[in-house]
N, C-alpha and C positions, 0 to 999 in steps of 0.2 A: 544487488539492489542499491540504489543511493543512499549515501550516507550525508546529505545535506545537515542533518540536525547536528552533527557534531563541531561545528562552530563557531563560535561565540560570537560571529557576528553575522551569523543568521535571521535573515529577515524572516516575517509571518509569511508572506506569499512567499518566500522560499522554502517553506512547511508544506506548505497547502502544493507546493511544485514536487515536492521530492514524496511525500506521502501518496501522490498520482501515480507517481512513476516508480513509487516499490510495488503499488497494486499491479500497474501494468504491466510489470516486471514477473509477478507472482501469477498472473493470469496465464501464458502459456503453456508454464511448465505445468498447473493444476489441468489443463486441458489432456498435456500428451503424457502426464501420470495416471489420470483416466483414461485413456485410451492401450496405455499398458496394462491396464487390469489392477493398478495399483489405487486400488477406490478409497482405501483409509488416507493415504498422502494425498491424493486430491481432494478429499474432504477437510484435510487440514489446512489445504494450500487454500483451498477458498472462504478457509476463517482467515486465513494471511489477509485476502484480498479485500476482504470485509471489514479489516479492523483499521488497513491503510484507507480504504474511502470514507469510513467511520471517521476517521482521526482526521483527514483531509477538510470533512466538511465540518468537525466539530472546529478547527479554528479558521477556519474561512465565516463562520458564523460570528467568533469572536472578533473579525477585521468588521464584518459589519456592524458591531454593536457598538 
């Protein structure tokens, strides 16, 4: 996954960029972990993917406020 957020001179839209792209990143694998029969790891994977859009759009909210 990206690891944008660990530099200090990290912009907001470079958050809201790297937080897209860990979901988008955590989305296949939660697909072909289901698909293995592995349904507790893809349930977990899809709280991954849930927390990077979560956190995506909570400061994409803060650029527009």
């Amino acid at each position: 996954m990206a690891c944008g957020t660990a530099s200090a001179t990290a912009t907001v839209e470079g958050l809201v960029t790297t937080a897209l792209k860990d979901a988008a990143a955590a989305r296949p694998c939660q697909v072909e972990e289901n698909a293995r029969g592995n349904h507790e790891l893809a349930r977990r994977l899809g709280t991954v993917v849930d927390i990077h859009l979560d956190e995506g759009l909570a400061v994409r909210r803060l650029i527009l406020n």
